[in-house]
KOLKE-990609 format. One record per residue: residue in one letter; chain; x, y, z of N, C-alpha, C, O in turn. Coordinates in steps of 0.1 Angstrom, whole numbers. Layout:
// KOLKE-990609
code unit n.px n.py n.pz ca.px ca.py ca.pz c.px c.py c.pz o.px o.py o.pz
A A X Y Z X Y Z X Y Z X Y Z
...
***
This chain:
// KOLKE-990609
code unit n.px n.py n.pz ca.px ca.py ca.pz c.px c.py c.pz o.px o.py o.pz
X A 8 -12 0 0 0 0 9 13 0 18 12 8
X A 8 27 -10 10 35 -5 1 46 3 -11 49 4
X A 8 48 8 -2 66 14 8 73 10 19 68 8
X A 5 89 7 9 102 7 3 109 10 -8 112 5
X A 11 117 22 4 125 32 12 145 26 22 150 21
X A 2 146 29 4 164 19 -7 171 34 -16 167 42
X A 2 187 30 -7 195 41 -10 208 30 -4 210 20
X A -21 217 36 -18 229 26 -10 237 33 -4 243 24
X A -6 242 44 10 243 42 17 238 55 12 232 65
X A 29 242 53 37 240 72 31 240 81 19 241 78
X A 32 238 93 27 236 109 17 231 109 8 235 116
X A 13 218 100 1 216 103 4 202 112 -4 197 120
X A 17 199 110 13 184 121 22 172 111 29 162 114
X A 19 178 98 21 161 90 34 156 92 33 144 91
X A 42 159 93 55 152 94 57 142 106 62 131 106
X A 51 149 118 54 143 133 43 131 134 45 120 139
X A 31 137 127 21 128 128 19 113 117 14 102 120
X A 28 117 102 31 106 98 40 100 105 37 88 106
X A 50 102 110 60 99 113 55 88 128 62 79 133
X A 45 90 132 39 83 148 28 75 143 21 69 152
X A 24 74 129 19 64 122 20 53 117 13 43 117
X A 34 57 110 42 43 106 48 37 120 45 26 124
X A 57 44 127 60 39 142 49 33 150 54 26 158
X A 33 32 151 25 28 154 22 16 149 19 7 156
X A 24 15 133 17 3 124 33 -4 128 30 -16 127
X A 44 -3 130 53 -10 132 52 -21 139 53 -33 137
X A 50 -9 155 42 -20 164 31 -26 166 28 -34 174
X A 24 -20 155 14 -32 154 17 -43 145 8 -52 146
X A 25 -46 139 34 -57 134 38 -58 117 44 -68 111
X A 32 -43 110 33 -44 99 46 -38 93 51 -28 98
X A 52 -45 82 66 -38 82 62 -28 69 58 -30 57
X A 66 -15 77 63 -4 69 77 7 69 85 6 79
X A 79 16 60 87 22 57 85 40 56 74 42 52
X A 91 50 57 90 63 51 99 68 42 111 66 39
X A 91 76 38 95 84 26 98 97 27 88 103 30
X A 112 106 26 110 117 30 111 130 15 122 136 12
X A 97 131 9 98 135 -1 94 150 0 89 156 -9
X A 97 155 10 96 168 13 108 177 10 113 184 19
X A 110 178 2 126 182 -6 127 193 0 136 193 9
X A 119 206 0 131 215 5 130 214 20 140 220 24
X A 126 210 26 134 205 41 131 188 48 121 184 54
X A 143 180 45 142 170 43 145 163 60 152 153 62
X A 140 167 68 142 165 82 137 160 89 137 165 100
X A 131 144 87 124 136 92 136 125 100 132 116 107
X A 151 128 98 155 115 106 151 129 117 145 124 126
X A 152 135 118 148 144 132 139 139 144 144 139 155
X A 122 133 139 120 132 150 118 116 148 109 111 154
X A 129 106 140 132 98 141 145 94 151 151 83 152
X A 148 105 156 161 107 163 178 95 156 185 86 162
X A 177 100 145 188 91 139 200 103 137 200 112 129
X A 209 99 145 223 114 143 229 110 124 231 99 119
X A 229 120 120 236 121 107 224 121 96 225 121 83
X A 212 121 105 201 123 91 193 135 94 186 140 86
X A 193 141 106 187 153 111 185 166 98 177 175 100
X A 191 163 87 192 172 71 193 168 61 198 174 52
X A 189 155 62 189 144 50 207 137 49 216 139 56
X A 205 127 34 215 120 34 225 131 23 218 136 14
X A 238 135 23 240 144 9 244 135 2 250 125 6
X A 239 139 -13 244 131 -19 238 115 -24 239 110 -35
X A 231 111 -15 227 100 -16 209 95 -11 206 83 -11
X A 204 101 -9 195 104 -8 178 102 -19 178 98 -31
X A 168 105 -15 156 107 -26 159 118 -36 153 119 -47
X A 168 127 -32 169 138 -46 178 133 -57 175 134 -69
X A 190 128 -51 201 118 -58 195 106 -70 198 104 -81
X A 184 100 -61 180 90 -66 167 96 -77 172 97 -88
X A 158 100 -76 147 107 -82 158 113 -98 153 111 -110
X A 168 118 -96 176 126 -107 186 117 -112 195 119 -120
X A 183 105 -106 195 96 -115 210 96 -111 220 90 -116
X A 211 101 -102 228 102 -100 232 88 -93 244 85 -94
X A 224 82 -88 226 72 -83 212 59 -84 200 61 -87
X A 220 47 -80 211 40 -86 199 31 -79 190 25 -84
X A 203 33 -61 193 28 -52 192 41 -41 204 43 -36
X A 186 46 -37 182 56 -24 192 51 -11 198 40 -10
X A 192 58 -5 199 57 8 187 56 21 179 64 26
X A 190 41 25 178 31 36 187 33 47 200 34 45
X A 180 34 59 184 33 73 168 24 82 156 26 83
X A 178 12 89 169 9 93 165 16 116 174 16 125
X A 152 20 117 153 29 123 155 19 137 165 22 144
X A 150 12 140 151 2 152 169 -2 157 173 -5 169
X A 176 -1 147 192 0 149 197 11 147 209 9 151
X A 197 21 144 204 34 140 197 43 150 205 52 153
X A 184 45 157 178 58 161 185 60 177 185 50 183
X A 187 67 182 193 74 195 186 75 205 191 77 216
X A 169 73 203 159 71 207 155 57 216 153 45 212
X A 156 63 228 160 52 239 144 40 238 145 29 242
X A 135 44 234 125 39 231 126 28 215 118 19 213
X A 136 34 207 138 30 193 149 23 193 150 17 182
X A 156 20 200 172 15 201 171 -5 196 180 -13 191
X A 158 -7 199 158 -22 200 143 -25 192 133 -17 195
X A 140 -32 183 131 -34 177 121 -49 188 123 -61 190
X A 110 -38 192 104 -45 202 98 -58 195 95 -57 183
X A 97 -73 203 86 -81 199 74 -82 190 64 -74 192
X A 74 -90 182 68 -89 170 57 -78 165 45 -77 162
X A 68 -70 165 71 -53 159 73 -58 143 77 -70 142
X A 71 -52 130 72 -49 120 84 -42 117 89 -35 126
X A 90 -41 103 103 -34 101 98 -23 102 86 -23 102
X A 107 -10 102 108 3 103 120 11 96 129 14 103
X A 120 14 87 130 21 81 125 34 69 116 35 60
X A 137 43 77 133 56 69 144 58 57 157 56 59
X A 137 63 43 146 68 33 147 83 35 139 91 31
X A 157 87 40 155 103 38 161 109 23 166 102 14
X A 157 124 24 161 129 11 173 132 13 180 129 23
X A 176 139 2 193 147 3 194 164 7 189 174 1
X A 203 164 19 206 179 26 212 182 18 220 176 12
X A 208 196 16 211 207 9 203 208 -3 204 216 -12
X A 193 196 -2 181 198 -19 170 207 -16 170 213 -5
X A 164 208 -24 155 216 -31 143 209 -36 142 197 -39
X A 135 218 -37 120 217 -48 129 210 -62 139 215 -66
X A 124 200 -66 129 192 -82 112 189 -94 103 181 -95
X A 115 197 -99 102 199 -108 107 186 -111 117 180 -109
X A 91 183 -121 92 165 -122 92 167 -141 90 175 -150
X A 96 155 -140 104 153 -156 96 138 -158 88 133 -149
X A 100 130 -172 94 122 -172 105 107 -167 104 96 -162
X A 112 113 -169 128 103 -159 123 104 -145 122 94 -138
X A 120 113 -141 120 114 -126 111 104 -123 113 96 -114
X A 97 104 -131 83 97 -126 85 86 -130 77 77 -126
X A 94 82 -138 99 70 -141 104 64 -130 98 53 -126
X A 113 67 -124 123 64 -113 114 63 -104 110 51 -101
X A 107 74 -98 97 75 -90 87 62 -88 83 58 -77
X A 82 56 -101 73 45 -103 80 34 -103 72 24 -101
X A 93 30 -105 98 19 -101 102 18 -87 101 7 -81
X A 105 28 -82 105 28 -66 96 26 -59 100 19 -50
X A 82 28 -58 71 24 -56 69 11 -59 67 2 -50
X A 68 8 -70 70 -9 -74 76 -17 -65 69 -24 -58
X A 93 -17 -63 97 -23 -56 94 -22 -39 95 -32 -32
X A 90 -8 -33 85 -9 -19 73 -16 -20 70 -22 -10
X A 66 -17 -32 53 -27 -27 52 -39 -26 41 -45 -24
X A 65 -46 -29 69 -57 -25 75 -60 -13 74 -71 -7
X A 80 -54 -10 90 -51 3 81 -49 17 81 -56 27
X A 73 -38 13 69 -35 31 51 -31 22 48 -27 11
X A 40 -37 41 30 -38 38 27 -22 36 20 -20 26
X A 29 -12 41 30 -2 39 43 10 36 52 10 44
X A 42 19 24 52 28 21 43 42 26 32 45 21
X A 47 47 32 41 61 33 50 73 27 62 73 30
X A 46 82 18 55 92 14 48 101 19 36 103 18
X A 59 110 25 57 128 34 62 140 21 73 145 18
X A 45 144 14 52 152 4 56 166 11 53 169 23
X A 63 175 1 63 190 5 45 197 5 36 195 -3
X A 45 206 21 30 213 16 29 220 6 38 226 1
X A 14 221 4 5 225 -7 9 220 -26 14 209 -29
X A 6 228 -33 9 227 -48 23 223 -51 30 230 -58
X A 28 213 -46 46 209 -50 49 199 -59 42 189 -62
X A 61 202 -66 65 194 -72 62 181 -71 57 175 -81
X A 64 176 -55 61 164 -52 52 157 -54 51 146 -58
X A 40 168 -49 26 162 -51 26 158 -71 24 147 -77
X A 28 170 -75 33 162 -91 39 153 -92 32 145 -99
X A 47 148 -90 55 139 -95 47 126 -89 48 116 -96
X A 42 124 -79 36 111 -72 24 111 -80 18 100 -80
X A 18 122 -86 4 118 -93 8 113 -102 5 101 -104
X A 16 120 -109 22 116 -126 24 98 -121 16 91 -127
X A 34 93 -112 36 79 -110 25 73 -111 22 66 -121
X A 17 75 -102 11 66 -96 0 62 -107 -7 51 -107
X A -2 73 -117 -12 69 -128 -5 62 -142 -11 61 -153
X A 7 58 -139 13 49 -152 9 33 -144 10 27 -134
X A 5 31 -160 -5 16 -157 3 8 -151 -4 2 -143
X A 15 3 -149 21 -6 -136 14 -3 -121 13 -12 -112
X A 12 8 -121 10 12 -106 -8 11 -104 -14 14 -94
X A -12 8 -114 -30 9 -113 -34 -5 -104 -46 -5 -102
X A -27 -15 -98 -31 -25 -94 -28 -22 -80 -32 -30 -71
X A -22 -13 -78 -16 -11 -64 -24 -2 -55 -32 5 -61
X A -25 -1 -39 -38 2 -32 -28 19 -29 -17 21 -24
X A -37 27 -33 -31 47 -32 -40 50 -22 -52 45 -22
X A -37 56 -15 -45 67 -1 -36 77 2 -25 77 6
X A -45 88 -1 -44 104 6 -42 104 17 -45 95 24
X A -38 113 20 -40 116 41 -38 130 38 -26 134 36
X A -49 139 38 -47 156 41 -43 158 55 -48 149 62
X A -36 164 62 -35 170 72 -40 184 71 -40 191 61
X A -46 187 83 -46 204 85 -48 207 101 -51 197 108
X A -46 218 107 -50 220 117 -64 225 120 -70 229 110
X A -70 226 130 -86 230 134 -86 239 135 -89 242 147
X A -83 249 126 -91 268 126 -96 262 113 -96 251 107
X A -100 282 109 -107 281 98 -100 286 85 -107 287 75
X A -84 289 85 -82 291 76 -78 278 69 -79 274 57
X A -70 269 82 -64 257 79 -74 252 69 -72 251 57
X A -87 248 77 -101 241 66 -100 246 54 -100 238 44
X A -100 263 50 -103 264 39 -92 260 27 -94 258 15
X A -74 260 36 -65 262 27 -68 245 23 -67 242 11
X A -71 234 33 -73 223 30 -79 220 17 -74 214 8
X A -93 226 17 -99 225 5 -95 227 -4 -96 220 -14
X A -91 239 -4 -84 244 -17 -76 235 -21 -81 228 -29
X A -67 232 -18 -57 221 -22 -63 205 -25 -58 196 -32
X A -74 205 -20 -78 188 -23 -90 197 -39 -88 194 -50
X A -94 200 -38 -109 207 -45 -109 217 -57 -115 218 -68
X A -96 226 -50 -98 240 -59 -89 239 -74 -85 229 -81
X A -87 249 -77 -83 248 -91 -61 247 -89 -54 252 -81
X A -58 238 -99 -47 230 -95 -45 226 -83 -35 230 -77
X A -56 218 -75 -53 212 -68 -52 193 -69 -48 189 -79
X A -53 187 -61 -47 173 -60 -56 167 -71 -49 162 -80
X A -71 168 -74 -81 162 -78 -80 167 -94 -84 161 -104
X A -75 181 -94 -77 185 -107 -63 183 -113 -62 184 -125
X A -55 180 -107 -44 178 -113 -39 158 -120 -34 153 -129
X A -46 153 -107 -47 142 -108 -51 135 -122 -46 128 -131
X A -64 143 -120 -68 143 -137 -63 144 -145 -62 134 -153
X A -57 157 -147 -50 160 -160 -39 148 -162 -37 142 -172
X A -32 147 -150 -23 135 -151 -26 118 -156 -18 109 -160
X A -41 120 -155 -45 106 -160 -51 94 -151 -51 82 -153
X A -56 102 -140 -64 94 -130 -77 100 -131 -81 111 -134
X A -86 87 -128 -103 89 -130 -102 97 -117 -94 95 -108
X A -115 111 -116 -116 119 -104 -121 111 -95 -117 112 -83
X A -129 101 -99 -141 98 -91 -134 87 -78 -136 88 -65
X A -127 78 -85 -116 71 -80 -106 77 -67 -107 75 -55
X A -96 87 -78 -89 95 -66 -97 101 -52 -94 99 -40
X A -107 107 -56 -115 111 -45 -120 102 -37 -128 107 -29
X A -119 90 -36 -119 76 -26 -109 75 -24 -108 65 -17
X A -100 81 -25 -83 79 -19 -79 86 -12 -69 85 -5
X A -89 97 -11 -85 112 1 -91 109 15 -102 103 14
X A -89 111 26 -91 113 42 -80 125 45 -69 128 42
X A -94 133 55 -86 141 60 -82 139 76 -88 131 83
X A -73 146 78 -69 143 97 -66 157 99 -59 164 93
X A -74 159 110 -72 171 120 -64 172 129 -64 163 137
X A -54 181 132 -45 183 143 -44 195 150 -45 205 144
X A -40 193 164 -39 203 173 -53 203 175 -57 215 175
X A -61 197 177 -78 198 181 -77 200 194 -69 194 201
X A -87 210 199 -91 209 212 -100 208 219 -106 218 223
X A -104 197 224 -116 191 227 -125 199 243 -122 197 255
X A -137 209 239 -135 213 253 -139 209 263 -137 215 273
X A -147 196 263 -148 187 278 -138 179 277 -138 167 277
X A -129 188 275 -116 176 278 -109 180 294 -107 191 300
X A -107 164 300 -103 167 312 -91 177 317 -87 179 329
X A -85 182 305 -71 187 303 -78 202 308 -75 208 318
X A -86 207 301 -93 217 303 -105 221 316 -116 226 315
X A -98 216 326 -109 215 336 -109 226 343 -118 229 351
X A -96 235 341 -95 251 349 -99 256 342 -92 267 342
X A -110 256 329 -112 272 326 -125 272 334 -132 264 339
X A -125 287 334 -139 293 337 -154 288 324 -153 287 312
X A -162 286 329 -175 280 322 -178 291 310 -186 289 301
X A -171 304 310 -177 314 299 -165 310 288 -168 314 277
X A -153 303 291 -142 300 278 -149 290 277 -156 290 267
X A -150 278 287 -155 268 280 -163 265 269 -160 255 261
X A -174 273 269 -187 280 264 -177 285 247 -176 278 237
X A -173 297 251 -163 300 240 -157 291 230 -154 293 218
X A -156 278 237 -144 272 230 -156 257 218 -154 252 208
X A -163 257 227 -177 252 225 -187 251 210 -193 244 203
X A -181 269 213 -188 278 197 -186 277 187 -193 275 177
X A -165 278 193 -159 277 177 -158 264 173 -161 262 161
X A -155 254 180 -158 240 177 -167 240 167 -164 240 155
X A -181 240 174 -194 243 163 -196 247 152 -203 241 144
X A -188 260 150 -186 272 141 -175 265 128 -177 268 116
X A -163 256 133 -153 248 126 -162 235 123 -162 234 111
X A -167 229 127 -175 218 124 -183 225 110 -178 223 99
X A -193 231 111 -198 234 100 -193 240 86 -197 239 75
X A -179 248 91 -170 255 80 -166 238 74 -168 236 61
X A -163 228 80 -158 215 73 -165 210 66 -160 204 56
X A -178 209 69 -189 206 59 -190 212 51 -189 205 41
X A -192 222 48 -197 232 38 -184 234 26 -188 237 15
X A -168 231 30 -163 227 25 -156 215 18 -145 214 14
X A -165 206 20 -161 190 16 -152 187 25 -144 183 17
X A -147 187 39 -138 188 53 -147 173 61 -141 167 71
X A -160 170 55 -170 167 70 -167 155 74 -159 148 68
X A -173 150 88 -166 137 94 -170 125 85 -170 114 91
X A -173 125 72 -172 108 65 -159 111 60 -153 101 57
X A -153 122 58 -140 124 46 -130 124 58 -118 124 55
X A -135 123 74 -120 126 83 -119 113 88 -127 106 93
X A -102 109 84 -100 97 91 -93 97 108 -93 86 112
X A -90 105 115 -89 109 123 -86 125 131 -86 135 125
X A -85 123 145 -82 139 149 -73 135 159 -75 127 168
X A -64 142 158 -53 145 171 -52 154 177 -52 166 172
X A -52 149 195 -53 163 204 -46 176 200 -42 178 188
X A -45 182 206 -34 195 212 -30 187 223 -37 183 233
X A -19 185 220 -7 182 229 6 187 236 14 191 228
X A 11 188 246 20 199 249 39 195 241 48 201 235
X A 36 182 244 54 174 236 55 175 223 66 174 218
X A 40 177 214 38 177 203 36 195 197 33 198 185
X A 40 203 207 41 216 204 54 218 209 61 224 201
X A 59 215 219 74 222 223 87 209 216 99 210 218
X A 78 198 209 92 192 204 87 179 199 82 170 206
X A 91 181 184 83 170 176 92 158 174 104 158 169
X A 82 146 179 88 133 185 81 125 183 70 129 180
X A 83 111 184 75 97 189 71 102 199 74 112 206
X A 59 91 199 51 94 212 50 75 218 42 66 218
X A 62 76 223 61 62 231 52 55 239 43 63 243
X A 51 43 244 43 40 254 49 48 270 44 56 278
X A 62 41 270 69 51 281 66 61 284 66 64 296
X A 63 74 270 63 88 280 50 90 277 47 100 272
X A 38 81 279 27 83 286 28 74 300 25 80 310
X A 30 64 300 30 56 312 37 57 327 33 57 339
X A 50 59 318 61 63 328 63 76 329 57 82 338
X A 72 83 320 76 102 324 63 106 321 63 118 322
X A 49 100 318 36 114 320 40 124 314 38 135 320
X A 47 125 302 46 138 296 39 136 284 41 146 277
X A 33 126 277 23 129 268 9 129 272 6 136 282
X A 2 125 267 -11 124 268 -15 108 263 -9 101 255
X A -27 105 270 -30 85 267 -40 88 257 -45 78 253
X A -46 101 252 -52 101 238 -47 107 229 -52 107 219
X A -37 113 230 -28 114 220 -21 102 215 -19 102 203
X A -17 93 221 -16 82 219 -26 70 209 -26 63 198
X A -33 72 219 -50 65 212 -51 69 197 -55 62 187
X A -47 83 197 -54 86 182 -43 86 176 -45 93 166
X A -27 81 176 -22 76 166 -26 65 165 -25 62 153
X A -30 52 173 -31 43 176 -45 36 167 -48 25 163
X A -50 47 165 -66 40 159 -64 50 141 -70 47 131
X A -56 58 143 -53 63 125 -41 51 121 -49 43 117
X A -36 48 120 -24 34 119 -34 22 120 -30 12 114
X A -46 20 127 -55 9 122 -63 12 110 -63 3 101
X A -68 21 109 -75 24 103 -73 30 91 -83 32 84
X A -58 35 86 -53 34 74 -50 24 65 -50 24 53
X A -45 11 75 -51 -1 62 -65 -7 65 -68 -16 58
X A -72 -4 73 -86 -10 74 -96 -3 62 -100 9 62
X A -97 -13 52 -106 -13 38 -120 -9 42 -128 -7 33
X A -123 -9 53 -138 -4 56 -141 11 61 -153 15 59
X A -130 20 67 -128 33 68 -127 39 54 -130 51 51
X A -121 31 45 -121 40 30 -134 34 22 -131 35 10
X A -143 30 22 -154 21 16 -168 36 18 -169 45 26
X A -174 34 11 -190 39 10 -193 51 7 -204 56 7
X A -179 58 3 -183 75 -1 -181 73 -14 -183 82 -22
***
């Protein structure tokens, strides 16, 4: 299976949050891999905590490879290489885990038809390899997102299972920039097209996920005063409806993640340890990577729209 996870822009979550999905589906026993096709900042061994990939691989890397200079990507497997006292040892019938990063010091790489070439044999071969490949594109209108449409719609790749993952966060501009990007003009659906995928199809391939949500009978929030609460209550309401009205609504969302405090002051795994033991995450921040990593290969979350 692939997924490709796209935001309409920065801060929305998607890097940390894919990144704590594949690390989830690991432990739940599936051997899955990432992709770090976020070219101009290629910084996913970061909150993979692996020293020497914190800026990608130079040289050897997804930009290297994408452009031909070399002839297999640069693999690190994360369970032996990560610094991450939680990561150091690939727990009991855990699934593989290994990240491809891009190359430090790259850039945006407009796509060519070599590139999507490269690109679609690479995909080929991870779909043999691991039950899930997830690719982390650059946000909004990127190269990237081009270049994975272009792949994925050359007829080798039409047998193979494709899923969206929008990220955005819960205001109202996030929602609207969201749409735009899945809906509006050159966005994923209209571009898809032109590249050679049926709309109707692609658009069974999109889920969105919410991040930084804040739930206001949430027990976290039990010192406000009853008139924020109330407040917080509204806009809830008020964002609920803007999601609807923009094709956003809960049959198109595959999950929502808290507001979290480790997940704002320092983007990481979210172990079992630092809910259980150091208590500095949250046990539904957890939960809700826990049930998006089920439910991204579960065929019945993507079924009926």
């Amino acid at each position: 299976m692939l997924v490709f996870a796209t935001s309409d822009k920065g801060g929305t979550g998607r890097s940390v949050t894919s990144s704590n999905i594949v690390y989830r589906r690991a432990l739940q026993g599936g051997d899955v891999c990432y992709l770090d096709f976020d070219f101009g900042s290629p910084t996913a061994g970061t909150v993979f905590q692996i020293e020497g990939l914190m800026h990608g691989k130079r040289g050897r890397g997804l930009h290297s490879y994408l452009q031909g200079r070399i002839g297999e990507p640069y693999s690190v497997d994360v369970w032996s290489e990560s610094e991450g006292e939680s990561l150091r040892h690939q727990p009991l019938r855990s699934g593989r885990l290994v990240l491809f990063p891009g190359d430090s010091g790259g850039g945006e790489l407009p796509s060519s038809p070599e590139m999507v070439r490269r690109c679609a044999d690479l995909f080929l071969k991870l779909e043999e390899e691991y039950e899930l490949s997830l690719v982390d594109l650059s946000a909004g209108r990127s190269h990237a997102v081009e270049t994975v449409l272009a792949a994925t719609a050359e007829p080798q790749l039409q047998a193979i299972t494709s899923r969206w993952l929008v990220f955005h966060r819960w205001t109202r501009q996030h929602i609207i920039a969201a749409a735009d990007l899945v809906f509006g003009e050159q966005g994923i659906l209209e571009t898809g097209s032109r590249l050679g995928h049926d709309r109707d199809e692609l658009t069974r391939q999109i889920r969105f996920v919410r991040t930084a949500v804040v739930d206001p009978s949430s027990d976290d929030l039990a010192g406000l005063r009853p008139a924020q609460v109330a407040w917080l209550e509204d806009c809830n309401y008020e964002l609920q409806r803007l999601a609807g009205k923009h094709g956003l609504g809960r049959t198109l969302v595959l999950g929502s993640v808290p507001l979290d405090p480790v997940l704002q002051w320092r983007e990481q795994l979210i172990a079992d340890d630092d809910v259980k033991l150091r208590q500095i995450a949250n046990q539904e921040t957890l939960d809700a990577f826990e049930r998006l990593a089920q439910r991204l290969v579960d065929d019945n979350a993507w079924e009926g729209l």
